[in-house]
C-alpha positions, 0 to 999 in steps of 0.5 A: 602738497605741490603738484605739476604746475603749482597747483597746492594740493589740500589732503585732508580736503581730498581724503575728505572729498573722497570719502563723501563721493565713495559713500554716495556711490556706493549708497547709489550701487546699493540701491540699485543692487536692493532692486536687481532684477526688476525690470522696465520702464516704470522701474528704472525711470519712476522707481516702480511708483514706490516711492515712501514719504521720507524718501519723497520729500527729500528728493523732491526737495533736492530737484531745486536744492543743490548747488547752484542753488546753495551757491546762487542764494548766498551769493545773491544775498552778498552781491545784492541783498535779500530782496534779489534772493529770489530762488528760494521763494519762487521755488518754494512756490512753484513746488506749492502750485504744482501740488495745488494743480498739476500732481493729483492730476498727472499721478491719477493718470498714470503718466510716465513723463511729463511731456505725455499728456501734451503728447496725448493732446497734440500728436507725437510729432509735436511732442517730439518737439516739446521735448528739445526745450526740456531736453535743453533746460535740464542739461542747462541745469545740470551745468550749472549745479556741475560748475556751482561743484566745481568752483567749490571743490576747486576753492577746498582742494585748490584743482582745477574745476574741470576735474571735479566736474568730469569726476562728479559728472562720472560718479552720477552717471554710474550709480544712475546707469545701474539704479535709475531713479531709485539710486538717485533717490537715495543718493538725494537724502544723503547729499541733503543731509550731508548739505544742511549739516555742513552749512550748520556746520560753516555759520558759527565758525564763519560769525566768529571771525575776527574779519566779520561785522555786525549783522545789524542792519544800521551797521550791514544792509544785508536786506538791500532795497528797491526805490519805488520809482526804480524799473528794475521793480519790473525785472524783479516781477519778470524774475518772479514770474519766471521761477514760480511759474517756470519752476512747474514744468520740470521733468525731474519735478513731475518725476518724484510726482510720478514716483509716488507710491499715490496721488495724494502722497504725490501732492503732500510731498509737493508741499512738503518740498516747497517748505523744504526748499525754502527752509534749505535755503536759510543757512545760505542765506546767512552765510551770504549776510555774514559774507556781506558783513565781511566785505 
């Protein structure tokens, strides 16, 4: 179908697309209508400390795993190779120390974000500071899974990405303004169900393809290489040190953490995500090897 400006419309793509986000909305209004009535800020931002394990690993997972997330892992794997995919092993990792050192500790406190004990350490003024830079870091997050959205809904019905992005954009924030963290925690095990299951979905029917070669690595290097003389040895290390390290200090992460229905729960959910992040990644990363063996 043509619309204005010659843009061609896919509908089975749009009805598709139209049931997936009505789904998720009204799985994100149910939620919220399942806690009507419950009030203040442990509810609307922690759940009311609730959260069950299922659900907890889930969302915990979903904090890195999303779009950007699925989209830069199998483009880095086509553009570079395997050893430059380094989102899914820095943030696996990062979920693992964060569980190792920071959970136990925050959930036993009592905190309800992140920034509270650098409050309690270094004075309001200063924690009104610190929270500018998180402040950035989650909108530029949020960006970039908005435009990882974008460009693929814009690939699936042929619309521009500012549409999609505005639409989804508008979808969260109203099941998020109704139901607060726990509408987004339901919302997350629908979206990574519906995730793993299509990108199972997309590997065989990719591999098949009369356009695709052999993933063998004598005939596509998928894995790619660093010479051992090369400097970009010290960015790969730098690239490291900023996801494993720089993945721990995420007001969604402490979150799920201050969600927990306990500290020890807060801590195995922390590890479960980190399997969870790097065990998501795998569909990606072949469909990033299969693109390479088109190309």
């Amino acid at each position: 179908m043509a619309l204005e400006g010659g843009i061609m419309l896919n509908i089975p793509g749009l009805i598709a697309i139209i049931v997936f986000y009505a789904a998720i909305l009204g799985i994100g209004l149910y939620a919220a209508w399942k806690r009507r009535g419950t009030t203040g800020t442990d509810e609307v931002m922690l759940a009311g400390r609730s959260i069950g394990s299922f659900v907890g690993v889930l969302t915990m997972t979903a904090t890195w795993v999303g779009g950007g997330y699925i989209n830069g892992s199998a483009e880095a794997i086509y553009k570079y190779g395997l050893v430059w995919c380094q989102a899914p092993f820095g943030y696996a990792i990062s979920l693992a120390l964060g569980g190792l050192f920071y959970a136990r500790k925050m959930r036993d406190a009592g905190y309800v974000t992140m920034l509270d004990p650098l409050q309690e350490c270094f004075g309001r003024r200063w924690g009104g500071m610190l929270y500018l830079p998180a402040l950035m870091g989650e909108m530029l997050w949020s960006a970039a899974i908005l435009g990882a959205l974008g460009s693929t809904l814009a690939v699936i019905l042929d619309i521009p990405n500012e549409m999609s992005i505005i639409v989804s954009a508008v979808i969260a924030v109203v099941y998020t303004l109704f139901g607060g963290l726990y509408s987004v925690a339901y919302t997350d095990v629908v979206q990574l169900f519906c995730i793993f299951i299509g990108l199972w979905l997309a590997i065989p029917f990719a591999m098949t393809s009369e356009y695709v070669g052999s993933l063998s690595l004598n005939e596509t290097d998928w894995v790619g290489n660093i010479p051992a003389d090369d400097p970009s040895w010290g960015t790969w290390v730098d690239y490291y040190i900023l996801l494993i390290f720089g993945g721990i200090p995420w007001q969604v992460y402490f979150q799920r953490v201050l969600s927990s229905k306990s500290s020890r729960q807060a801590v195995l959910l922390s590890y479960a995500a980190s399997f969870g992040c790097f065990f998501l990644a795998v569909p990606a990363i072949m469909i990033g090897a299969i693109a390479k063996a088109a190309g």
